[in-house]
N, C-alpha and C positions, 0 to 999 in steps of 0.2 A: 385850392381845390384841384386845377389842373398838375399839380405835384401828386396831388393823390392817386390821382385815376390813372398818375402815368407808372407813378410805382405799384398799382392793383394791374395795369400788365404788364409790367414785367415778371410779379408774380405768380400769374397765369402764365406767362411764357415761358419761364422758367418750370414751372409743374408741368407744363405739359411735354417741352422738351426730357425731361425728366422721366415721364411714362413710358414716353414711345421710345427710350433708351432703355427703360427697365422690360420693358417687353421685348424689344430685339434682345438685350442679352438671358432672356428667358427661350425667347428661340430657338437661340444660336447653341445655347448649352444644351435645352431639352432632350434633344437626339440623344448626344455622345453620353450625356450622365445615365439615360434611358439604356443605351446599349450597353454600357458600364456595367451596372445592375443587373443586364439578362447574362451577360457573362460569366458574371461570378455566381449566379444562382445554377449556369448546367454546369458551372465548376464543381461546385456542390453537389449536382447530382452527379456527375462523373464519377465522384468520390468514393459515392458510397455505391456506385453502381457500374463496376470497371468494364465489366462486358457486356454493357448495355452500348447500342449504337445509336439510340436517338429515346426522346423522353415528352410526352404525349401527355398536354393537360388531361387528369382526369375526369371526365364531360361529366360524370353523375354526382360530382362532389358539390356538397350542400351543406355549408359553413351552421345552419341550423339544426340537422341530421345529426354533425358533429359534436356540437354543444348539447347536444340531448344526451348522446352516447355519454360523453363525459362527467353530464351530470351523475346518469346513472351508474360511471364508476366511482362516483365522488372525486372527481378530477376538476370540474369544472371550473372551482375556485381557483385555480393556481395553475391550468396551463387552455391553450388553445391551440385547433388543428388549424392550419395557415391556408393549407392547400395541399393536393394532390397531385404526385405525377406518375404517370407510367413507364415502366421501363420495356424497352422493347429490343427485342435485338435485328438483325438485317433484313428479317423475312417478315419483322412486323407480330413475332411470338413475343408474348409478355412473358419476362422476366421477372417481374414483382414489380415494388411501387416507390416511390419516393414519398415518403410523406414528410412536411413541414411542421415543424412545431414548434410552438412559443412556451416556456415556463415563468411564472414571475417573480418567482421567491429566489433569484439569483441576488448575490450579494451585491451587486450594482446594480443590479435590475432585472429588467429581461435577458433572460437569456434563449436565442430561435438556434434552430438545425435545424439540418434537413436527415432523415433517417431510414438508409433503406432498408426496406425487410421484402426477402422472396417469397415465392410464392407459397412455399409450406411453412413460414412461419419463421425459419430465420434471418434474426439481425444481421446486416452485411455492412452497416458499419453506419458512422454519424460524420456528418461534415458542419461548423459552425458557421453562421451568415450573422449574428449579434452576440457578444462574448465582454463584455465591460467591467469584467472580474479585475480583484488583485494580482499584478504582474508579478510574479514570481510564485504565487497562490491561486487560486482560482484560473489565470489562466493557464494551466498546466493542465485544463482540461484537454487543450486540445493537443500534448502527448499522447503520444504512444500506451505509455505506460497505464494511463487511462481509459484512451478513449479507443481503444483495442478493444476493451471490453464490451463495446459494444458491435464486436463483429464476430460472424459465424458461432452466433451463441442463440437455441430455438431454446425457449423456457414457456412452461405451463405456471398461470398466474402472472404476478407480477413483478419485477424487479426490486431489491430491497439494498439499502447502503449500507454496508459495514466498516468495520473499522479495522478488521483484521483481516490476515488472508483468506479470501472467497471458499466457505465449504461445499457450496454447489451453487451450478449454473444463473441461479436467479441473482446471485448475491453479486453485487457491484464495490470493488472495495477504491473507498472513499481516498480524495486527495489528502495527503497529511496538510493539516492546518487551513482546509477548505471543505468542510463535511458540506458547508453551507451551498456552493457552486457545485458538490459532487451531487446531493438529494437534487436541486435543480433539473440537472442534465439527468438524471434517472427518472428525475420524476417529468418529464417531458417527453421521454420514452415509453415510460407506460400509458400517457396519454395515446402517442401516436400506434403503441402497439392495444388498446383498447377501441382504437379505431377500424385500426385491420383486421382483428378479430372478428367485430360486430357490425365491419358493413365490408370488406373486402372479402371478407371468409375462408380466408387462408388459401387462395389458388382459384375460388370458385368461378374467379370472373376472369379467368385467362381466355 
């Protein structure tokens, strides 16, 4: 019996030494992995937002507002608005917006960017923050070659993936051998560009 109860604490002293290690090293990591993660996201907004000089949640965004939006483009299925950011330049003048967005039908998964669009309506370009594509294929999204296309291009409607070379502005011409990652990242774009349409209003809230 007393063999028992001596190995019922050691078991307990050993679990509890055990917690109170797994919490300090929850601690001790929290911070840095925390500021890790804000880094790479104003990286991201930097990206797409070169002459912007600082980047301002923005306070009216309502993750419900947005999913409405999306239903009613029939988007809702297959992407989501993450978040909003402000582009602002030194004096505190909005620039346009950063916005976040998730699509699901990447060929590994999700696929998020961040995408900025100014204030009349042009794309200024996409930066990736989750990308789990085929390396040599789908990750070639985040080329040049590609994802150019989503800069300094204003289109009425919606974006559409081709397979050939682009006959006008809405047309996005797809990775060879990655149609699947190219619709993704487009189709994640007109989510975010169905957002700023119908609650940003192309400039209205500068």
């Amino acid at each position: 019996m007393k063999a028992l109860w001596k190995d019922a604490l050691i078991l307990t002293a050993i679990t509890l030494v055990s917690g109170v290690s797994l919490g300090l090293v929850h601690e001790i990591t929290a911070g840095p992995i925390a500021t890790a993660e804000y880094n790479a996201q104003q990286e991201a907004y930097k990206a797409v937002f070169e002459d912007a000089d600082k980047f301002e949640d923005y306070s009216d965004f309502d993750a419900d507002e947005a999913q409405s939006v999306l239903e009613k483009a029939d988007l809702a299925e297959d992407a989501q608005i993450d978040g909003v950011e402000v582009a602002e330049d030194s004096s505190g003048k909005t620039l346009g917006y950063v916005i976040n967005v998730t699509d699901h039908n990447g060929y590994g998964g999700d696929v998020s960017f961040s995408l900025g669009i100014k204030n009349d309506g042009t794309l200024n370009g996409i930066s990736f923050t989750t990308l789990n594509e085929t390396a040599g294929l789908g990750q070639k999204a985040k080329e040049p070659k590609f994802s150019s296309q989503f800069t300094d291009k204003k289109v009425s409607g919606t974006l559409e993936v081709v397979k050939t070379t682009p006959s006008s502005d809405n047309q996005i011409e797809a990775i060879s051998g990655a149609t699947i990652t190219s619709r993704a990242v487009t189709g994640g774009a007109n989510a975010a560009l169905a957002y700023f349409n119908a609650v940003l209003g192309g400039g209205s809230n500068e």
